[in-house]
VOBA-1610 file (N, C-alpha, C; in pm, whole numbers, padded with zeros to 5 digits, always signed):
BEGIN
Unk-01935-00339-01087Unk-01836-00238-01046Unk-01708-00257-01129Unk-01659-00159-01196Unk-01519-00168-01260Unk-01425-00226-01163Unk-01332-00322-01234Unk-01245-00371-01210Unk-01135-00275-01085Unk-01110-00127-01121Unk-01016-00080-01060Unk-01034-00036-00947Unk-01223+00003-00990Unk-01242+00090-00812Unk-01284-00044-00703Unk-01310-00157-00770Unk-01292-00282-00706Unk-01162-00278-00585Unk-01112-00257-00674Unk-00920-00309-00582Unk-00949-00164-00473Unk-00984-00057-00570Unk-00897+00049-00458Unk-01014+00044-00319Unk-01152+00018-00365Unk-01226-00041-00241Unk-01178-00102-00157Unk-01140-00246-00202Unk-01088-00337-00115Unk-00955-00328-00033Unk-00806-00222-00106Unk-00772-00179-00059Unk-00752-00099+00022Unk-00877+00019+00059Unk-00907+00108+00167Unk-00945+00027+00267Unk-01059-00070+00239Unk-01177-00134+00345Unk-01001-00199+00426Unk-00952-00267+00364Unk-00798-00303+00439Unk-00730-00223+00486Unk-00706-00098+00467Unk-00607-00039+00520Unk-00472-00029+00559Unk-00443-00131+00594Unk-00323-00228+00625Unk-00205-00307+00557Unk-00131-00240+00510Unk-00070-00337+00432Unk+00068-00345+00460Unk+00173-00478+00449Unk+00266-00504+00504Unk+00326-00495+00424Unk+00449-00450+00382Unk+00642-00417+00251Unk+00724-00516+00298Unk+00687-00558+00182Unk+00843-00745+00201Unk+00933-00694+00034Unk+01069-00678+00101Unk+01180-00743-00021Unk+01262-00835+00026Unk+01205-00913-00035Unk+01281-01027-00002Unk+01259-01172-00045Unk+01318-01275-00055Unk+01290-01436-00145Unk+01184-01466-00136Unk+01100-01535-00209Unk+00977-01567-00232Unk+00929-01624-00102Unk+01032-01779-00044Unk+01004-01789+00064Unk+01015-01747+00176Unk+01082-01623+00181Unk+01071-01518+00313Unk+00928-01495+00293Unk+00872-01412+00121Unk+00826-01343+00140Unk+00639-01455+00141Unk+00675-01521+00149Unk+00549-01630+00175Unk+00548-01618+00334Unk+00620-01664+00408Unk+00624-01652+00551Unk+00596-01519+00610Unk+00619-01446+00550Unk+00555-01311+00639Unk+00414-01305+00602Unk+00371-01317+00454Unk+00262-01319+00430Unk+00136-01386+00542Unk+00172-01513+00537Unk+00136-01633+00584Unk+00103-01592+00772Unk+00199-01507+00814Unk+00170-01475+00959Unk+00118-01334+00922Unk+00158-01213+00850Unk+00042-01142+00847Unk-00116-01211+00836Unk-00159-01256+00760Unk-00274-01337+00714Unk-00355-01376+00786Unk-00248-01499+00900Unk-00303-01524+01071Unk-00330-01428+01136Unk-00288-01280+01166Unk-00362-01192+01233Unk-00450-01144+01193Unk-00472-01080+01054Unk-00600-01020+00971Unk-00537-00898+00924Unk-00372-00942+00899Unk-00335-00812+00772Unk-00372-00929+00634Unk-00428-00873+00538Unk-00481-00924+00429Unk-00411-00871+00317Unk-00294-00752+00306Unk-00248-00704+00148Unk-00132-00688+00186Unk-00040-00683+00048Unk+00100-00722+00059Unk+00203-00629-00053Unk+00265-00540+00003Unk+00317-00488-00118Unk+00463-00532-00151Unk+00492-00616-00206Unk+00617-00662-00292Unk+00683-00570-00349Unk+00847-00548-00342Unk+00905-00476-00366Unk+00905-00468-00487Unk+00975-00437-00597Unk+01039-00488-00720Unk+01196-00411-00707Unk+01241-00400-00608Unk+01434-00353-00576Unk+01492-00521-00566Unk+01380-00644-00582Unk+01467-00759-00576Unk+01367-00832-00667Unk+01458-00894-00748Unk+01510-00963-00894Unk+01389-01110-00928Unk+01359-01123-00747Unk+01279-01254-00786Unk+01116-01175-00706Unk+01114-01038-00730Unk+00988-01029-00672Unk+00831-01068-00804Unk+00821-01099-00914Unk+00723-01127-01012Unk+00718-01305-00929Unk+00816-01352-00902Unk+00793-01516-00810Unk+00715-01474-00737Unk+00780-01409-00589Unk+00699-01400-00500Unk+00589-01337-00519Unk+00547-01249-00614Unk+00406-01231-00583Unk+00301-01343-00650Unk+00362-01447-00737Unk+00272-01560-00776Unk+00271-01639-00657Unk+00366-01656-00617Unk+00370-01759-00529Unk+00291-01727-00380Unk+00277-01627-00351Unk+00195-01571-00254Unk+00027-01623-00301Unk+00002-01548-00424Unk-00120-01541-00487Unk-00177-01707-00486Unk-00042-01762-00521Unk-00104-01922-00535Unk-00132-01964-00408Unk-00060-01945-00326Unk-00083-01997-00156Unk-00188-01933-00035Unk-00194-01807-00093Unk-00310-01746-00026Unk-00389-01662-00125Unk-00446-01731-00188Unk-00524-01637-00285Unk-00611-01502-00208Unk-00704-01513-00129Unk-00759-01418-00048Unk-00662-01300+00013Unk-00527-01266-00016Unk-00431-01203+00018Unk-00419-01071-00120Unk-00447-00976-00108Unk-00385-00897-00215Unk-00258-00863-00242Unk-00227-00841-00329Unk-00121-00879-00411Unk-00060-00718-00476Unk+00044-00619-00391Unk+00051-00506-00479Unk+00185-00496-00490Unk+00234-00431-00588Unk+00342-00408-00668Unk+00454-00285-00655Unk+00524-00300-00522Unk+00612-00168-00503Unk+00765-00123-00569Unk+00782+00004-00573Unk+00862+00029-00640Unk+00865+00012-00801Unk+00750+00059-00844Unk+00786+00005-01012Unk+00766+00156-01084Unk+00880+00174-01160Unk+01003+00268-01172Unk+00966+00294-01350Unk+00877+00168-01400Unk+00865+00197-01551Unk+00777+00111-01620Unk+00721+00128-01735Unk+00605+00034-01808Unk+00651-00079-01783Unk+00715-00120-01834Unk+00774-00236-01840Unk+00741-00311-01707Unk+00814-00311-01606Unk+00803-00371-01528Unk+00620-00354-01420Unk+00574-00231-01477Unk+00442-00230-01426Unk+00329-00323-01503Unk+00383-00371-01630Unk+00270-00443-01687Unk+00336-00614-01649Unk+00469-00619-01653Unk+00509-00765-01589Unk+00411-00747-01447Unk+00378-00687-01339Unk+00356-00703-01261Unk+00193-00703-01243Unk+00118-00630-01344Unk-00037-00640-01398Unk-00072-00774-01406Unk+00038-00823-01521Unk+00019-00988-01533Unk+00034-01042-01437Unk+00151-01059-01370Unk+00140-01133-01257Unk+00059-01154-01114Unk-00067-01056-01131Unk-00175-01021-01060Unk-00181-00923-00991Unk-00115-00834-00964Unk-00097-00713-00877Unk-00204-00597-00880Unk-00254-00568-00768Unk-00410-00533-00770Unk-00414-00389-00728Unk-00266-00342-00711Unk-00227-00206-00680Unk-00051-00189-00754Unk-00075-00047-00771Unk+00116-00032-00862Unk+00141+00077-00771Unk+00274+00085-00693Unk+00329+00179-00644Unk+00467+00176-00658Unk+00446+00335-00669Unk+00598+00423-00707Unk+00686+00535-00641Unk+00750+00570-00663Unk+00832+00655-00542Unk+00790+00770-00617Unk+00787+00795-00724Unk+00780+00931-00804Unk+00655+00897-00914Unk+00589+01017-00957Unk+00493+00987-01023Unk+00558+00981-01176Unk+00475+00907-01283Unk+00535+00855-01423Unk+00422+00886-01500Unk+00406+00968-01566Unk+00287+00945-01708Unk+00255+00804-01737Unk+00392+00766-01800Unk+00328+00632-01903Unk+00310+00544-01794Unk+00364+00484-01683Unk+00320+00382-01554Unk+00180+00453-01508Unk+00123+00564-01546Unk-00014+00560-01493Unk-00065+00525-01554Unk-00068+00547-01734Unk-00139+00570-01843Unk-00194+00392-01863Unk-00027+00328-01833Unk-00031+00192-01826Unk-00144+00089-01717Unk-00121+00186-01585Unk-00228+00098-01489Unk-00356+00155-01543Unk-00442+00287-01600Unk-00527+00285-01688Unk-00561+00196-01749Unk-00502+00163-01822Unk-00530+00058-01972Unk-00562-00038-01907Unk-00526-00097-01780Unk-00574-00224-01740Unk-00626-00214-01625Unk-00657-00084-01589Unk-00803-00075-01483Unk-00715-00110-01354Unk-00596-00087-01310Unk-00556-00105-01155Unk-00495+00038-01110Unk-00480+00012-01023Unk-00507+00169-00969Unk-00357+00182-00926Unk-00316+00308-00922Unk-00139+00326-00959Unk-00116+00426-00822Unk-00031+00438-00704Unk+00001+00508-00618Unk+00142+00598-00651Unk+00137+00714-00676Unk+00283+00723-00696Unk+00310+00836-00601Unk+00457+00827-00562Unk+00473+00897-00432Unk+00481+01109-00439Unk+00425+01136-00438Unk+00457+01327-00443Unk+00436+01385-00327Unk+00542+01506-00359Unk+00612+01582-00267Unk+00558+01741-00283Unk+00467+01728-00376Unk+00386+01886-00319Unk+00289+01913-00434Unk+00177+01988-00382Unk+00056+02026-00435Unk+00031+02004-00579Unk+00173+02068-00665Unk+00195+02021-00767Unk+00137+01912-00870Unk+00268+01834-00779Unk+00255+01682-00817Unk+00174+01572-00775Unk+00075+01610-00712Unk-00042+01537-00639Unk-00158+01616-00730Unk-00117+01720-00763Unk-00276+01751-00898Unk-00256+01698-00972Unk-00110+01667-01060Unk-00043+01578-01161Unk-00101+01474-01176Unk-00110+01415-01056Unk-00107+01221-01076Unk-00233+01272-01027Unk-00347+01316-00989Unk-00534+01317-00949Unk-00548+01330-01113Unk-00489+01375-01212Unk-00562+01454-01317Unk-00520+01341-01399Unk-00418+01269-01399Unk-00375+01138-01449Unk-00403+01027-01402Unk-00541+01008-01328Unk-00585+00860-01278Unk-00506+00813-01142Unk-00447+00914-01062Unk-00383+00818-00953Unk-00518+00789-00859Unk-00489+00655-00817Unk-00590+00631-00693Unk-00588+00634-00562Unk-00443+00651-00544Unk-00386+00705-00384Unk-00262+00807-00417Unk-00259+00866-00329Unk-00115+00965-00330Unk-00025+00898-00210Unk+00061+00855-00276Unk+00173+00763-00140Unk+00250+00862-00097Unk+00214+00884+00040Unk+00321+00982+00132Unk+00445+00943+00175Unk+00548+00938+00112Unk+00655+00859+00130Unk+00772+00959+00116Unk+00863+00934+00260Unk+00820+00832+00373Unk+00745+00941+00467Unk+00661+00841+00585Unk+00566+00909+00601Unk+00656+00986+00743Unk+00676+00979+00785Unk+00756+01052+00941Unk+00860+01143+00852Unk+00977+01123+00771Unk+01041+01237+00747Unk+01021+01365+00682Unk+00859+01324+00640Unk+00766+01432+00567Unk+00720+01549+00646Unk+00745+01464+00773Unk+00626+01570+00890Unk+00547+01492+00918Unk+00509+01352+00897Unk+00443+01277+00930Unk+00309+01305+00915Unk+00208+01269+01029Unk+00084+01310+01050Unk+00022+01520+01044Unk+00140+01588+01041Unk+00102+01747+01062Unk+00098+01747+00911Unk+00206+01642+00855Unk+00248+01711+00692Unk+00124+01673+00603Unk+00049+01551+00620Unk-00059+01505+00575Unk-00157+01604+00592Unk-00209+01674+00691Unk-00337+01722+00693Unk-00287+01855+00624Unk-00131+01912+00675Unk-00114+02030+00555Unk-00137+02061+00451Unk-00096+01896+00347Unk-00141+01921+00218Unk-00279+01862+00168Unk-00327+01785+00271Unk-00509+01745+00272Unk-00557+01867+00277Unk-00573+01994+00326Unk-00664+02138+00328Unk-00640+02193+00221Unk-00607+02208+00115Unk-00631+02268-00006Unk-00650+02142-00102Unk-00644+01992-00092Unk-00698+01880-00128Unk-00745+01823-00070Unk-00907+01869-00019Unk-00959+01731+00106Unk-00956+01577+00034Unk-01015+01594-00107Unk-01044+01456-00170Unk-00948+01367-00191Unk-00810+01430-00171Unk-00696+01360-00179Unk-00716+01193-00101Unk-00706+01110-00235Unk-00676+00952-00156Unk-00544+00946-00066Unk-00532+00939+00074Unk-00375+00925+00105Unk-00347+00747+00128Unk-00206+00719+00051Unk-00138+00590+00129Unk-00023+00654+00165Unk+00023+00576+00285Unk+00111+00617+00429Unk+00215+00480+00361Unk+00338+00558+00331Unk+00451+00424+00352Unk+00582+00504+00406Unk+00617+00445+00535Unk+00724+00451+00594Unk+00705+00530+00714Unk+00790+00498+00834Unk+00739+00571+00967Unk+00574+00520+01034Unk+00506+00452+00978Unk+00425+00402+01061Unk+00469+00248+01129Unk+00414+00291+01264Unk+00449+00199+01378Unk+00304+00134+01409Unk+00243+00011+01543Unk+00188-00009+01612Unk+00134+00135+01654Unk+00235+00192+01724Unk+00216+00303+01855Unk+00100+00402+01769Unk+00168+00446+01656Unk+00121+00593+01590Unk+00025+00578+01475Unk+00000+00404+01416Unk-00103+00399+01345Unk-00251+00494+01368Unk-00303+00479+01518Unk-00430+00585+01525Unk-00403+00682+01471Unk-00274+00761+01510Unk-00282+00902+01437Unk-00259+00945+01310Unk-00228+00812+01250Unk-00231+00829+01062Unk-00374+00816+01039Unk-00462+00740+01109Unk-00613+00732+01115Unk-00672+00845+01098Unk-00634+00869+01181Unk-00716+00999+01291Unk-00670+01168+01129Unk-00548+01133+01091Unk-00515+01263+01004Unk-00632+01222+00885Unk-00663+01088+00824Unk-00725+01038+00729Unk-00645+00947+00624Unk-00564+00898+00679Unk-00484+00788+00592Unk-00601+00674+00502Unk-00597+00653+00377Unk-00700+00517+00310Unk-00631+00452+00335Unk-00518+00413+00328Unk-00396+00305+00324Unk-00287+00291+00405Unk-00233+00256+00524Unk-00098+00234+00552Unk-00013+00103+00528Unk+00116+00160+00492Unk+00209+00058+00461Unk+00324+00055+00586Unk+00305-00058+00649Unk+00419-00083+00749Unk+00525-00180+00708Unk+00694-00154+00729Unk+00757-00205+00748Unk+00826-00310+00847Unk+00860-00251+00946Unk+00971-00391+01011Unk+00834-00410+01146Unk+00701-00320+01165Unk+00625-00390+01221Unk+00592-00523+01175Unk+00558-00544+01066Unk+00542-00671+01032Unk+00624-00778+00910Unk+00769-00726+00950Unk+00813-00838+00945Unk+00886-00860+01034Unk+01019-01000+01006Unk+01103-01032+01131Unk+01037-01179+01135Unk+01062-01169+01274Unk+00970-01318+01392Unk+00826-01353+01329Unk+00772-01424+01319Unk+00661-01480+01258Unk+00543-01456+01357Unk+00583-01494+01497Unk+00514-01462+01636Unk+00454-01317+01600Unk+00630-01233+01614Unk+00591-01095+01630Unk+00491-01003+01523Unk+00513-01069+01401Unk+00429-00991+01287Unk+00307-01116+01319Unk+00221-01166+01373Unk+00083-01226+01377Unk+00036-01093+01487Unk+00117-01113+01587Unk+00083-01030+01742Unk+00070-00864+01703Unk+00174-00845+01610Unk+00140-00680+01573Unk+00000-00673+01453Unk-00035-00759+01389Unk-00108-00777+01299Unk-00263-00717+01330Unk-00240-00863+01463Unk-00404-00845+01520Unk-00414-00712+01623Unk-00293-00636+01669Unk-00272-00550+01726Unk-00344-00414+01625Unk-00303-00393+01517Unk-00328-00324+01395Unk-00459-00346+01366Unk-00475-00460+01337Unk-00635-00446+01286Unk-00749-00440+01410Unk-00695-00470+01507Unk-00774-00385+01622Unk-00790-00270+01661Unk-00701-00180+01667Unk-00694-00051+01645Unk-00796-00029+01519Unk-00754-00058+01440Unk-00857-00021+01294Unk-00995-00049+01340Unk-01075-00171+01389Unk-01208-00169+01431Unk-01243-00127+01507Unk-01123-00058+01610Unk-01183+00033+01711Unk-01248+00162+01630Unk-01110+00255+01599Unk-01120+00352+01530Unk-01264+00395+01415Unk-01252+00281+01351Unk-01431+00304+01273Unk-01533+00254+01386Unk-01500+00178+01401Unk-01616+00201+01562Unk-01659+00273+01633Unk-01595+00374+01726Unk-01570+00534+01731Unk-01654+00616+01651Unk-01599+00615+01506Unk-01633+00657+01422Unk-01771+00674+01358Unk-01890+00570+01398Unk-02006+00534+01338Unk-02098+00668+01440
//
């Protein structure tokens, strides 16, 4: 299996993924209690200066943890972050050359769009998810299936506005990916307890589902 549809597999089969900016050793400790519940992927900011550390330093300490690359704004910093293992690239806005770039090295590039447009843009340029960002001030779950009916095949990742409470119904619209914020971070307790909370919901939901 190619290298890229590798990741974006493994990234769907997960679903789940937790947004840390912040010091390597913050961002090890959230990791580390996501991990204990059975969130398994991690998207690292790049809005802070020492995030190419923290995502080695994650990678070295929990290797079985994926490793993805948020906010990256230009080649440059998308191929520092290729190297540094990052098994997904996400962006707020879609970029030619940051796709052209996760191309060349087979990882799969999320960049965020805001209408029909720009979601044929980045499908026709190799994107492997369309990041709905953010996901509640969009319209949330109504705004997703709006622009899913004239794109069913659309890959969706969910970043921002997903909670515990409303994860089913990013499910339920057809989310591949959600990205949660201050659910899982904070308290170390609280992001294990929302973790296994999350990925229970998730084995319900395909459970259901069969």
């Amino acid at each position: 299996m190619l290298q890229k549809n590798f990741y974006v597999r493994q990234i769907s089969d997960l679903n789940i993924m937790t947004v840390v900016r912040d010091t390597p050793a913050e961002t090890l400790r959230i990791a580390k209690a996501c991990f204990k519940g059975g969130v398994k992927a991690i998207e690292i900011s790049f809005t802070v200066p020492t995030a190419l550390e923290a995502m080695k330093l994650v990678k070295k300490e929990i290797p079985e943890m994926v490793i993805c690359a948020g906010t990256v704004l230009d080649t440059a910093t998308a191929r520092l972050a290729i190297m540094g293992g990052a098994e997904l690239i996400l962006s707020p806005a879609f970029d030619l050359e940051v796709a052209q770039i996760c191309n060349l090295y087979q990882v799969p590039y999320a960049p965020g769009c805001n209408s029909v447009s720009e979601i044929t843009t980045a499908l026709k340029n190799g994107a492997s998810f369309i990041k709905v960002f953010p996901g509640s001030s969009m319209g949330g779950v109504k705004e997703i299936k709006t622009i899913s009916t004239p794109i069913p095949y659309m890959p969706i990742l969910i970043s921002g506005g997903a909670s515990v409470k409303n994860y089913r119904d990013f499910l339920s619209a057809g989310a591949d990916c959600v990205c949660f914020g201050s659910a899982l971070t904070g308290d170390s307790e609280k992001i294990t307890d929302n973790a296994v909370q999350l990925t229970k919901t998730l084995a319900d939901f395909r459970s259901e589902k069969r």
